[in-house]
C-alpha positions, -999 to 999 in steps of 0.1 A, spaced: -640 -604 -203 -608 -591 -206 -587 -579 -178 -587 -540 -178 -553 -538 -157 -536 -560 -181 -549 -534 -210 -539 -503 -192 -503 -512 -186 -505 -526 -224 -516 -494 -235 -495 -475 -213 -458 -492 -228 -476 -485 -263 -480 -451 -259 -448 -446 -244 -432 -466 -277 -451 -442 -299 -445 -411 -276 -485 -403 -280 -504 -383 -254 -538 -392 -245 -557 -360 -249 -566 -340 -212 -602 -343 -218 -601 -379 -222 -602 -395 -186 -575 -426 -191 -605 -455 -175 -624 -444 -202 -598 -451 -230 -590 -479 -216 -624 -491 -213 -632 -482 -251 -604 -501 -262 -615 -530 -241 -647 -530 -255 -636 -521 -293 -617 -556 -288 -643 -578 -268 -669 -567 -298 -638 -575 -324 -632 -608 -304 -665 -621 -306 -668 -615 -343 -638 -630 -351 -648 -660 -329 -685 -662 -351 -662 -659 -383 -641 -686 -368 -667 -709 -357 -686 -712 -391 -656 -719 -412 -643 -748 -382 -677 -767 -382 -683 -751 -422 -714 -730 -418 -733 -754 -399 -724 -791 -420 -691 -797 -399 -670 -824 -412 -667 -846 -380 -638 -865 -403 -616 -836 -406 -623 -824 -374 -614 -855 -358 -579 -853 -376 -573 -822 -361 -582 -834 -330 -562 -863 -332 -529 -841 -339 -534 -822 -310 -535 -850 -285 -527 -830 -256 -557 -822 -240 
């Protein structure tokens, strides 16, 4: 879940940037929560997107995968 606070001061210094007003009849927790949920829905289909092409659509190749495992030894 992502952390609402960090969004609002995100979306605040954007705004500010782009000298945009949020409209009066849109409460600010509410805009904030839309974008929060816009991205958490945007997040987990980039993740499924992400997922099928790593482990390619369900036939992963463990070879590969090892390399790239093997050249990020910091874990």
């Amino acid at each position: 879940m992502i952390d609402r606070e960090t969004v609002a001061e995100f979306l605040n210094r954007e705004f500010e940037d782009l000298a945009l007003e949020v409209p009066q009849d849109i409460p600010r927790d509410a805009l904030v929560e839309a974008f929060c949920q816009y991205i958490e829905d945007e997040y987990e289909e980039w993740l499924r997107e992400n997922f099928m092409s790593f482990f390619n659509g369900g036939d992963p190749d463990w070879d590969w995968i090892k390399e790239h495992i093997d050249a990020d030894e910091e874990y």
